[in-house]
C-alpha positions in Angstrom: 160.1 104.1 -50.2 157.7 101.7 -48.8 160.0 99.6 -46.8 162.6 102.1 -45.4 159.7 105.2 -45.2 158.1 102.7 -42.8 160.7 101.3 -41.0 162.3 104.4 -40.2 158.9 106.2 -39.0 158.4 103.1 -37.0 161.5 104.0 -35.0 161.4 107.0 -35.0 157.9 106.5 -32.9 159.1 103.7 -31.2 162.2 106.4 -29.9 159.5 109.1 -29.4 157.2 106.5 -26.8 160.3 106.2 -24.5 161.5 109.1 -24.3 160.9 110.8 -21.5 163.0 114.5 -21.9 160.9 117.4 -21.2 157.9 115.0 -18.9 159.2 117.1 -15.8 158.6 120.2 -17.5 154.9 119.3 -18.5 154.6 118.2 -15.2 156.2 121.2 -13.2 153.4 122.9 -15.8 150.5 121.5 -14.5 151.3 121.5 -10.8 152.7 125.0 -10.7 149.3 126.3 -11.1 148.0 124.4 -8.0 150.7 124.9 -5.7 150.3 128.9 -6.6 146.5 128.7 -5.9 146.9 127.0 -2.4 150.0 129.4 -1.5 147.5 132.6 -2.3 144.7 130.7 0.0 147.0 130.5 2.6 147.6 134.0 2.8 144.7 135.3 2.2 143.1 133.1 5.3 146.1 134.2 7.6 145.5 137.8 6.5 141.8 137.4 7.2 142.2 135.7 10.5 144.4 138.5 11.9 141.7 141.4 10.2 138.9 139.2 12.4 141.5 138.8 15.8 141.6 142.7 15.0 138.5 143.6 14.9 137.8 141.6 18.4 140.9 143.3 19.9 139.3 146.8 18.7 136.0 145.7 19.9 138.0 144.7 23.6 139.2 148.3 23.4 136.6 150.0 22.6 134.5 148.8 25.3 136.8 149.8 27.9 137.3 153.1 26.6 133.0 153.5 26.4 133.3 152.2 30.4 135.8 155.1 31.3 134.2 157.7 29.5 130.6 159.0 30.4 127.3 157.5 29.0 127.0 159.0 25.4 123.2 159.8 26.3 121.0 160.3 29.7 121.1 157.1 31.8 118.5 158.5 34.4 115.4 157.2 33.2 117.4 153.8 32.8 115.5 151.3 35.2 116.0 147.3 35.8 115.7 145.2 32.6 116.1 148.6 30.1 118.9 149.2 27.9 119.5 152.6 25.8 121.5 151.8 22.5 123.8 154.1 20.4 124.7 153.8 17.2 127.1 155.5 14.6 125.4 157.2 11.5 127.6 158.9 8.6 126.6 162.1 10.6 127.4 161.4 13.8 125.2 159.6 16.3 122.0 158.3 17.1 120.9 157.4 20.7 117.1 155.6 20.4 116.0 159.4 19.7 117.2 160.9 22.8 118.3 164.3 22.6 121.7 164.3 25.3 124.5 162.9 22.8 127.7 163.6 23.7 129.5 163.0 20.2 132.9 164.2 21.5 133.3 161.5 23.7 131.6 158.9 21.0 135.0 160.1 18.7 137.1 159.0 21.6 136.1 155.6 21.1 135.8 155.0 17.9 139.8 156.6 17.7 140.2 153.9 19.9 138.8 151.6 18.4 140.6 152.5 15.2 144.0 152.6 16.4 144.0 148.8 16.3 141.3 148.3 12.9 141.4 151.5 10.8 138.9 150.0 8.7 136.4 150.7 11.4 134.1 153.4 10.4 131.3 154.8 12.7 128.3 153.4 11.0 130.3 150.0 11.9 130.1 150.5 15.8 127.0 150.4 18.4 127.3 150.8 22.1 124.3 149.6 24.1 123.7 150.8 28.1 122.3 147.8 30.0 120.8 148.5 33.5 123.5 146.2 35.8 121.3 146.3 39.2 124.2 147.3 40.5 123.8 151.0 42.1 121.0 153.5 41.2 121.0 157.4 40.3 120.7 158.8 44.1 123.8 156.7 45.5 126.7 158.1 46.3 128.9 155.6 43.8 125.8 156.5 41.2 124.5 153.6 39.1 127.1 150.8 36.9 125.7 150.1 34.3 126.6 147.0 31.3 128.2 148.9 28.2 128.7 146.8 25.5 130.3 147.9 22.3 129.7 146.0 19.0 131.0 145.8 15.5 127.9 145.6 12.6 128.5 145.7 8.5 132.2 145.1 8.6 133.7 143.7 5.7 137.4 141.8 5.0 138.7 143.4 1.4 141.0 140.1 0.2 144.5 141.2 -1.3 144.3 139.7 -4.5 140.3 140.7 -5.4 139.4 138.8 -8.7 142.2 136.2 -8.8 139.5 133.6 -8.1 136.7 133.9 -10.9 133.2 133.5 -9.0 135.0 134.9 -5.5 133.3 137.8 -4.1 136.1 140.7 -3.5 135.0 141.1 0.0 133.8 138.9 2.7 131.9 140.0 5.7 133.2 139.3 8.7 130.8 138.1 11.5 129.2 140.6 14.6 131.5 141.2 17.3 130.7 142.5 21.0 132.7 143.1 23.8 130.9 144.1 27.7 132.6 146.1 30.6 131.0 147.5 33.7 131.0 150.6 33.1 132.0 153.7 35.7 129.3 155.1 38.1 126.7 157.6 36.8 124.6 159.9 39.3 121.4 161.8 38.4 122.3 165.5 37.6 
């Protein structure tokens, strides 16, 4: 027993050390893992990178629509240097306290707006009225003011939420503002 007991466990370990069957599927174990995590990163990036180029395009839209439509507040006492700015609230809308707020044609916009991101809410939009020098209330052609439209608090929801232990399930994504000259406005 001591002889052939030893002998044959030495080559049977001698067999075992160069053997290689079943090293690719050890290795295909290991690796899979990886390549899986970087294929998930890469579309979660792409995804996020088209929900920030939409957000910009909504942004783009939204300004133009604010520029056709009439000033959501009173742009009369609007002088050189002064800007009025409106924001969304989960009620409706807020114009720096002033009491003419046309919330019909704020709706307009953010529609607009959410035709392209419809993850836009109206707490996420603002739409600020920048005196242009261009113009003023007693012209004819009335006075063109700056409107810029901007995107506050919006967040990026990743597919897969939790596949990454220590990953956040949402990532804000940064402010975005788009200007237009807006149409004429006249003093009533």
């Amino acid at each position: 027993m001591n002889k052939s007991s030893s002998a044959s466990s030495g080559a049977a370990l001698a067999g075992l050390i160069g053997c290689r069957a079943g090293s690719a599927l050890i290795s295909f174990a290991v690796a899979m893992p990886v390549f899986l995590g970087l294929g998930v990163a890469v579309v979660e990036m792409s995804v996020l990178t088209f929900d920030y180029h939409r957000a910009g395009e909504a942004v783009r839209r939204g300004a133009r629509a604010a520029a056709m439509v009439p000033a959501l507040t009173s742009l009369a006492a609007l002088g050189p240097g002064q800007s009025v700015e409106c924001h969304g609230t989960d009620t409706g809308l807020d114009c720096a306290g002033t009491s003419s707020v046309v919330p019909a044609d704020f709706t307009t916009i953010l529609t607009t707006m959410q035709a392209i991101h419809p993850g836009i809410q109206r707490q996420n939009v603002t739409i600020e009225y920048r005196h242009s020098g261009i113009g003023d209330m007693e012209q004819p052609g009335g006075m063109r003011p700056i409107v810029t439209v901007g995107l506050r608090d919006l967040r990026h929801a990743f597919l897969l939420p939790g596949a990454v232990p220590g990953l956040p399930a949402d990532l804000p994504l940064p402010k975005l503002a788009a200007n237009q000259m807006g149409v004429g406005f006249r003093a009533p």
